[in-house]
C-alpha positions in Angstrom: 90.9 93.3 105.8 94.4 94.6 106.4 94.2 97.2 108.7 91.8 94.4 111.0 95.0 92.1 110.7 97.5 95.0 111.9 95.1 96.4 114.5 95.0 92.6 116.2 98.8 92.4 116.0 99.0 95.5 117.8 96.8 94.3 120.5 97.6 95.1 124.0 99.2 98.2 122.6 98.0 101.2 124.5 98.0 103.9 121.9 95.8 102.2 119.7 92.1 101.4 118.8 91.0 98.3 120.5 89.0 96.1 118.3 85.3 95.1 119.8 84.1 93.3 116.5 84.0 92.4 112.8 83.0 90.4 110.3 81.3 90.8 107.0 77.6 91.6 106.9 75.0 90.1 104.9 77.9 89.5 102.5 78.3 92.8 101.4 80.5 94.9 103.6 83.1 94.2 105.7 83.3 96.0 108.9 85.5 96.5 112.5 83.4 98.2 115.4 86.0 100.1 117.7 85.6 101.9 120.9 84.1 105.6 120.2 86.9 107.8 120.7 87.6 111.5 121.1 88.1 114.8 119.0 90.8 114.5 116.8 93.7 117.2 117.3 93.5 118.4 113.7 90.1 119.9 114.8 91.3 120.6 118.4 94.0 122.8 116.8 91.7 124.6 114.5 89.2 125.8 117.4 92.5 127.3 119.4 93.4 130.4 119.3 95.2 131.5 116.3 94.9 127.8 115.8 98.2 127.1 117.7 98.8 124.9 120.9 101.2 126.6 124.1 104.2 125.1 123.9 103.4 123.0 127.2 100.9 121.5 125.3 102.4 120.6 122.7 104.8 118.5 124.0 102.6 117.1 126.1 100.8 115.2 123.0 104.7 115.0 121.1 105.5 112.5 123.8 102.3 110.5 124.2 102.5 110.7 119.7 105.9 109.7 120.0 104.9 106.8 122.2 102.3 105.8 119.9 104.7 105.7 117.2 107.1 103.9 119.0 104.6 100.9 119.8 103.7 100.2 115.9 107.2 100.5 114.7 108.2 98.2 117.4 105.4 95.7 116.5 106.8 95.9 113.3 105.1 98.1 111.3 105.2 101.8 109.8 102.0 103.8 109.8 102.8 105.9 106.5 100.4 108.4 107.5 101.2 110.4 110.9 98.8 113.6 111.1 97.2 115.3 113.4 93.8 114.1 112.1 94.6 110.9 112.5 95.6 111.1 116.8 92.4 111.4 118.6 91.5 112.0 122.5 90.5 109.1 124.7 87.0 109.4 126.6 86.0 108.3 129.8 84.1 105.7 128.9 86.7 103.8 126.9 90.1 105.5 127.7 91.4 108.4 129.8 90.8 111.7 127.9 94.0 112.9 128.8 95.7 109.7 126.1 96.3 109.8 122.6 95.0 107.4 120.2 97.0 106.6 117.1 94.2 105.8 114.1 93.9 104.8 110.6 96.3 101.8 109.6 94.9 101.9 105.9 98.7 102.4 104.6 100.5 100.7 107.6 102.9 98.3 105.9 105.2 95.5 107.2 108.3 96.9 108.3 110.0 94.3 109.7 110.6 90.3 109.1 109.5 88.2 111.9 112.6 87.8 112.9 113.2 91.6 114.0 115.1 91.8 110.7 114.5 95.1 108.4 112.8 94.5 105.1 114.7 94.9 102.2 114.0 98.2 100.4 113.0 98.6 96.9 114.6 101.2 94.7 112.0 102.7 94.3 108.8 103.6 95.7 105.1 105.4 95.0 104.3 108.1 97.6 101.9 107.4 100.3 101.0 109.9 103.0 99.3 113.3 103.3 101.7 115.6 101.6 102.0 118.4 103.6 103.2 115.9 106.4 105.4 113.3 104.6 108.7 113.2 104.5 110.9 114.7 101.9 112.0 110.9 101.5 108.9 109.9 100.7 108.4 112.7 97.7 112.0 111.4 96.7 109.9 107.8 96.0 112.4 106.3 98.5 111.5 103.4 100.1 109.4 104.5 104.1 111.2 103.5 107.0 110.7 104.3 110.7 112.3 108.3 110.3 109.9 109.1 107.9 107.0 108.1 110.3 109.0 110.5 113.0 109.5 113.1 110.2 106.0 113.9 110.1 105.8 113.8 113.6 108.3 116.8 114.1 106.2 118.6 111.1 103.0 117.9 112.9 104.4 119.2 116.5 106.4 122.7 114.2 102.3 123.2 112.9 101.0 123.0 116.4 103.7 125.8 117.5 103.0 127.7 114.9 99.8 127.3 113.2 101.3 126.5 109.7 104.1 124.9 107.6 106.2 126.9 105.2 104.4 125.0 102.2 100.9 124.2 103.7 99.2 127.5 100.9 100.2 124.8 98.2 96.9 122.4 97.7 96.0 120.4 95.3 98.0 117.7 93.2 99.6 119.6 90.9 101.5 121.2 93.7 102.9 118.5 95.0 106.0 119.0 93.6 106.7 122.2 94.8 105.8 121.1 98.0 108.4 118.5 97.4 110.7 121.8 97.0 109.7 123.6 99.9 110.7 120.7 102.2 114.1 120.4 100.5 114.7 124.2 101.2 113.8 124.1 104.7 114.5 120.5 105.8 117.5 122.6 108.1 117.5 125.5 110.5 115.6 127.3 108.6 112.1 124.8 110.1 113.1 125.2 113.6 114.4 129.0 113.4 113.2 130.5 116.8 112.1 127.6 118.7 114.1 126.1 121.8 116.8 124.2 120.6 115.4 120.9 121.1 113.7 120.7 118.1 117.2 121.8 115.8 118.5 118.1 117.8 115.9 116.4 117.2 115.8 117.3 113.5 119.2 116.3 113.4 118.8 113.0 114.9 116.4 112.4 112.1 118.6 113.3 110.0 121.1 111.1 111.2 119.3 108.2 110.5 119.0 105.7 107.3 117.0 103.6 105.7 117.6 100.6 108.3 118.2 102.5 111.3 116.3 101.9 114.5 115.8 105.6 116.1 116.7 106.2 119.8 112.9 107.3 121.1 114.8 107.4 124.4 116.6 110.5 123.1 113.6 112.3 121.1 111.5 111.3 124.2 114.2 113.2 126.4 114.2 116.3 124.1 110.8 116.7 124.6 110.6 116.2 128.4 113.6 118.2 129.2 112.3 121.3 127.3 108.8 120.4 128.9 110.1 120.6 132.2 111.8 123.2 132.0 109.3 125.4 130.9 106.9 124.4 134.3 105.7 121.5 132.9 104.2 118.5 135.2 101.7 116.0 135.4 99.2 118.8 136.5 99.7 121.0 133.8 96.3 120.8 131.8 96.1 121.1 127.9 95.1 123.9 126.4 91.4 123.0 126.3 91.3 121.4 130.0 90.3 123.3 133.2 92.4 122.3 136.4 89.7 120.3 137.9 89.3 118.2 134.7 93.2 117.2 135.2 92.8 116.3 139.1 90.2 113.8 137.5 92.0 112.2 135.0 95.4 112.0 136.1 96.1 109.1 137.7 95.5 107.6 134.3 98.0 109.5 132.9 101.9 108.5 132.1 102.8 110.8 129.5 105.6 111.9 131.5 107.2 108.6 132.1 110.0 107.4 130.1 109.5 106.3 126.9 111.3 102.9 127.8 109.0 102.4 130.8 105.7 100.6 130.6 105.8 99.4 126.7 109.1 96.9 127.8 106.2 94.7 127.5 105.8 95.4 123.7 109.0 94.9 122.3 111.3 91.8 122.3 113.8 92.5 124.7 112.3 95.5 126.6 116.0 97.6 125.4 114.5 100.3 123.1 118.8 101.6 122.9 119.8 98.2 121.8 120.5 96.1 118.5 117.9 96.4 115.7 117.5 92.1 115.8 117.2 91.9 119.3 114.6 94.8 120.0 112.8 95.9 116.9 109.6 94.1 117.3 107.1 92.6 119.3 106.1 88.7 119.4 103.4 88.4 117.4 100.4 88.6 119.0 97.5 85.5 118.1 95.0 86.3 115.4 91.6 86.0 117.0 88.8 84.5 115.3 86.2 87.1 114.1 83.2 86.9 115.4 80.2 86.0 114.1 78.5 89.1 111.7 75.8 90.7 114.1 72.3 91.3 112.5 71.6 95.0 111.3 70.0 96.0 114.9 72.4 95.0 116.6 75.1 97.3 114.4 72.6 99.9 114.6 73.0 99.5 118.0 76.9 99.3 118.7 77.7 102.3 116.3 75.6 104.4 119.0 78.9 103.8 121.4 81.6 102.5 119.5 83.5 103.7 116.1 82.5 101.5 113.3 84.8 101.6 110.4 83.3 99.9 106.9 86.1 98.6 105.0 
């Protein structure tokens, strides 16, 4: 049960599922009940219209996403599959619904040695992802690191602008390669053509960055707040689906806006997101708690009524 092992070491994390339970039942499946969480902003962004976000609220979810991000690469990990079906809304039951929840850690893989030290890449490497968001790296079969998680994020934000990606019409696994070609065509200012500015630097940060490299979030964060403010943006502006009296509820739960290096010190060793990749790269390790004794059927019956239960 991988993803249960990576899901406990990201506990305390706030962008992330919190586990309630698992176990194995009646020896036959295993199983991790979760919180029930919100609409997922793959479907969010298909029910807009012209299935596009504003601008405002787009960069309102690129900096809680970034966040997210941020808090598993710092635990250690890479989540290998950033897509906007895989962020979801909090509720009010079990979150604020103005947060977004980072999901599925079926392809998460150690990134870094308990130590804070990068893992030594192969030369080579099988593709893992959802191709229309991986990185070009990733088509290449070079080795993930911690830009291609933020690779896809900048795809997923450029689809929320604009409804599409210059390859999204090719489907299917025979096109994967020409996807592959699409990216390496565009992969420049091309991508960004006609969007503010931000997004051409913070491409190019990306691009700056290598295998090893931790990336500033401080500066990608700053990108995407400047350009939000800007443009009106402030802890009152709703997203595109909220009224104005469902943001004076929520709010005060909400610190999107803060800076990334704020509240998640906490997760990383040294609390210096700008400094040295040994000294703040990852998070102590966080216990392994005991699992729980497998609840009869009723009572899963019951708790998948409330709370996401994923069968692994």
């Amino acid at each position: 049960m991988e993803e249960e092992n990576i899901l406990r070491s990201l506990k305390g994390c706030k962008y992330v599922p919190k586990i309630l339970n698992s176990g194995r039942h009646e020896d036959k499946v295993n199983f991790i009940v979760m919180d029930l969480l919100g609409e997922n902003l793959s479907a969010l962004r298909r029910r807009a219209t012209n299935q596009t976000f504003s601008l405002l609220t787009t960069l309102m979810l690129g900096m809680q996403m970034l966040r997210a991000i941020k808090e598993v690469h710092d635990a250690g990990y890479l989540h290998r599959d950033i897509k906007p079906g895989n962020f979801v809304l909090g509720t009010e039951r079990t979150n604020n619904p103005r947060t977004v929840i980072l999901i599925d850690f079926g392809l998460a893989k150690k990134h870094l040695e308990d130590d804070g030290s990068v893992k030594p890449k192969r030369n080579s490497a099988r593709w893992v992802g959802s191709r229309r968001y991986m990185s070009l790296n990733t088509h290449l079969r070079k080795e993930q690191a911690r830009r291609d998680d933020l690779w896809s994020l900048l795809y997923v934000l450029l689809e929320f602008l604009q409804g599409t990606l210059p390859w999204a019409h090719f489907r299917g696994g025979d096109n994967l390669d020409k996807v592959r070609d699409m990216k390496m065509q565009y992969n420049n200012e091309k991508l960004v053509r006609g969007l503010p500015e931000e997004f051409m630097k913070f491409m190019n940060h990306l691009k700056t960055l290598k295998y090893e490299t931790r990336p500033d979030y401080d500066l990608l964060h700053g990108l995407l707040k400047t350009l939000f403010e800007r443009n009106g943006g402030s802890n009152t502006t709703p997203f595109d689906w909220e009224s104005a009296e469902q943001v004076s509820q929520n709010n005060l739960a909400m610190d999107s806006l803060d800076e990334v290096s704020g509240s998640e010190k906490k997760h990383s060793a040294s609390g210096d997101i700008s400094g040295s990749e040994n000294s703040s790269a990852s998070a102590p390790k966080e216990k392994t708690d005991k699992a729980k004794p497998s609840p009869s059927t009723s009572e899963v019956e019951k708790n998948t009524k409330t709370r996401r239960c994923t069968i692994l």
